[in-house]
LOTIKOL-220575 format. One record per atom (N, C-alpha, C, O): residue in three letters; x, y, z. Coordinates in steps of 0.05 Angstrom, whole numbers, padded with zeros to 5 digits, always signed. Atoms other than C-alpha are relative to their C-alpha. Layout:
<recs>
ALAXYZ...
</recs>
This chain:
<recs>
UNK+00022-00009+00017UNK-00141+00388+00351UNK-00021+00013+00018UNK-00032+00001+00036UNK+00017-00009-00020UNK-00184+00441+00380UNK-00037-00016-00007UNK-00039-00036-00021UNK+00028+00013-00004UNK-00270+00425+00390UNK-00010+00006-00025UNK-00018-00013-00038UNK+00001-00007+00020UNK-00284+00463+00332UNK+00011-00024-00030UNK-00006-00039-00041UNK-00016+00015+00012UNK-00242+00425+00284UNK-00017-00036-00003UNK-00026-00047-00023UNK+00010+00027-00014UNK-00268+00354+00322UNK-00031+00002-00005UNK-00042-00019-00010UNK+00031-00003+00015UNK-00346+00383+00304UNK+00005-00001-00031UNK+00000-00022-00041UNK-00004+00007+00034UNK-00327+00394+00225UNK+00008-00024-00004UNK-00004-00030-00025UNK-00015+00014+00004UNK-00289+00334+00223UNK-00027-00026+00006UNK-00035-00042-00012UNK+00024+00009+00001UNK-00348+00299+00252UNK-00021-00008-00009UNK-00031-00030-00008UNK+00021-00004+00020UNK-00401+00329+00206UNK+00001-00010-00022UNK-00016-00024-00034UNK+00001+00015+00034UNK-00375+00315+00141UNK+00010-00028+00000UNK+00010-00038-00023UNK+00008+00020+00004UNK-00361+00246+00164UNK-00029-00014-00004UNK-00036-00034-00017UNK+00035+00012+00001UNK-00438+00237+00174UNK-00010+00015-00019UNK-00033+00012-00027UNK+00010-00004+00028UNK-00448+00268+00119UNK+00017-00022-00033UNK+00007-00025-00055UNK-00010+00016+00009UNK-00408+00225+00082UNK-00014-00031+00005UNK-00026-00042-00013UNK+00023+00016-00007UNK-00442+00168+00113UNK-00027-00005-00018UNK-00038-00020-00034UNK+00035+00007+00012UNK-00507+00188+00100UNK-00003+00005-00030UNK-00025+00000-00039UNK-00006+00008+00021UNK-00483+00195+00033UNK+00004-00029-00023UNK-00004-00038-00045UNK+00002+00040+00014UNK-00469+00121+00012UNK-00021-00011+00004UNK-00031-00026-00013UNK+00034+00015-00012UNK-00537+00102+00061UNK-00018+00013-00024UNK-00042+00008-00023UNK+00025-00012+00010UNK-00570+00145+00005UNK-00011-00018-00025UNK-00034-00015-00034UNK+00002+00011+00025UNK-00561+00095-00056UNK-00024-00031+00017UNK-00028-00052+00004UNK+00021+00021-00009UNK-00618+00047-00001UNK-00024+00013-00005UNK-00044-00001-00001UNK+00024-00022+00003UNK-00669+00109-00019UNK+00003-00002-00038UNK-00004+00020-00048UNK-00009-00004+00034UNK-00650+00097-00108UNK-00027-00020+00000UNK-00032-00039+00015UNK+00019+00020+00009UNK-00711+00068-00140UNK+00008-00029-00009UNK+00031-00035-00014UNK-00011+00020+00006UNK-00714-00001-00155UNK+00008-00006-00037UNK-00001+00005-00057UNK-00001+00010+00032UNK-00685-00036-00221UNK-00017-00010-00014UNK-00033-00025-00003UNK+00020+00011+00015UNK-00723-00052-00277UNK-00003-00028-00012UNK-00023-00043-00017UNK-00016+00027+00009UNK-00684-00110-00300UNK-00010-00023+00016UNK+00000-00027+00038UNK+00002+00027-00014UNK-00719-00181-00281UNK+00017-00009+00015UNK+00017-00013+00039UNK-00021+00028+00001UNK-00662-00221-00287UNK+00015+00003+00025UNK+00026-00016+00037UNK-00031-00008-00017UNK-00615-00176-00236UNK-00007+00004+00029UNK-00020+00023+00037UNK+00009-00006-00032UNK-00624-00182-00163UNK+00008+00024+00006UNK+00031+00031+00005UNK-00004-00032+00006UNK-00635-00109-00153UNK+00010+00009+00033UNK+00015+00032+00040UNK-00006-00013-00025UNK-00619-00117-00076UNK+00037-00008-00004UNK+00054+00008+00005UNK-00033+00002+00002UNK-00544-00145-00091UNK+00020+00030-00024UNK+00043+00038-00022UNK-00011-00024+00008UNK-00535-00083-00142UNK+00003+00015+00021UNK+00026+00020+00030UNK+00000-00028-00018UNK-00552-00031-00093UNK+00022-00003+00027UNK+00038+00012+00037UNK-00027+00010-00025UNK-00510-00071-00036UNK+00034+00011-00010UNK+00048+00024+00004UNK-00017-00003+00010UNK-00451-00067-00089UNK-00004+00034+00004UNK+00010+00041+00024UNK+00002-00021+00004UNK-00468+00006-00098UNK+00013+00014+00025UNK+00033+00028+00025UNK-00009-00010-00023UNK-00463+00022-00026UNK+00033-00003+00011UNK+00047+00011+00027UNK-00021+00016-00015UNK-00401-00029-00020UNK+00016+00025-00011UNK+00028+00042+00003UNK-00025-00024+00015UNK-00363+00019-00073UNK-00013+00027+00013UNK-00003+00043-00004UNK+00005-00034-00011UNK-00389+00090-00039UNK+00020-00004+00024UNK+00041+00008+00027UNK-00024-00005-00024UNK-00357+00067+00032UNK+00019-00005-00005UNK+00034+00008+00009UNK-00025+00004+00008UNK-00298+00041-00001UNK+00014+00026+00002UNK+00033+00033+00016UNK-00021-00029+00007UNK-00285+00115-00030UNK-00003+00015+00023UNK+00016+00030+00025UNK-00004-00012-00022UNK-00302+00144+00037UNK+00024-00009+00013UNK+00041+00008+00021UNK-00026+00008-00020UNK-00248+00100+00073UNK+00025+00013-00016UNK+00042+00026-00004UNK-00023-00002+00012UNK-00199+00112+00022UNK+00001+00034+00007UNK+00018+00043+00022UNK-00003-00026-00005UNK-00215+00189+00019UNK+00007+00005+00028UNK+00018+00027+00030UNK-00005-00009-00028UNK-00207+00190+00098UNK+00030-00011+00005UNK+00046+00004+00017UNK-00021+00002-00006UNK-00148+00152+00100UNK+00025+00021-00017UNK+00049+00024-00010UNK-00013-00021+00023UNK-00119+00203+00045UNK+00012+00031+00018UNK+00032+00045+00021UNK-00001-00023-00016UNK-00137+00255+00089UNK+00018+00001+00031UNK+00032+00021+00037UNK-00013+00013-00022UNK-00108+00222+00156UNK+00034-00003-00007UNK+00051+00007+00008UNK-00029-00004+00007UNK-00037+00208+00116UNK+00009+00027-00006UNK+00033+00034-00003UNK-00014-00025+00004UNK-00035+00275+00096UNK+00010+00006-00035UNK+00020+00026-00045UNK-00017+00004+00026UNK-00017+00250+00023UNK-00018+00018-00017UNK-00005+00035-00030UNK+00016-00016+00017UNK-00075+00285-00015UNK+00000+00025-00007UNK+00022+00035-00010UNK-00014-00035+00015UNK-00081+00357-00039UNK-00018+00014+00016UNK-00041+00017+00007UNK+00008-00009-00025UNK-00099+00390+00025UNK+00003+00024-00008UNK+00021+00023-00025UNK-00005-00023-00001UNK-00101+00464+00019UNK-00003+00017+00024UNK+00004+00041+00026UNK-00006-00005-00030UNK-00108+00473+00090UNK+00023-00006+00013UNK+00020-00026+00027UNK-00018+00016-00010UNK-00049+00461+00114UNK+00006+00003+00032UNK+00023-00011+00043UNK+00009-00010-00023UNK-00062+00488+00178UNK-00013-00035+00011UNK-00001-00052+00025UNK+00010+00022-00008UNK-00114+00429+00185UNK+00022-00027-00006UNK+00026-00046+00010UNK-00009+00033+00007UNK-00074+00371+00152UNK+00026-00007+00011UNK+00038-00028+00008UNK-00024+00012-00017UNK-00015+00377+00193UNK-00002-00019+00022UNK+00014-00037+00026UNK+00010+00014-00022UNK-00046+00350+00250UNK-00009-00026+00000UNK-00017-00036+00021
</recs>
């Protein structure tokens, strides 16, 4: 994989990242009753989930790549 490739590949992981870190910036809940720090934890838990899954998607090669240039590798 050339350097190019290894920078994109990079970026939209940390953007992905800083994607899930964004649901610690969501106002708080209104709801007494609901501990509003164990929602937002859950929140984050399910965002990195779909990151791993989407990366490993991308890594097997199984997903709907239209690069195929990139996803051979």
């Amino acid at each position: 994989m050339d350097k190019t490739s290894k920078v994109i590949f990079a970026l939209i992981a940390a953007g992905l990242w800083f994607n899930a870190a964004a649901n610690l910036l969501r106002p708080a809940y209104a709801q007494q009753n609901v501990d509003a720090s164990a929602i937002a934890l859950a929140d984050i838990k399910v965002s990195a989930e779909s990151i791993a899954s989407s990366l490993i998607t991308l890594v097997r090669g199984t997903g709907n790549c239209t690069n195929q240039q990139l996803c051979s590798r």
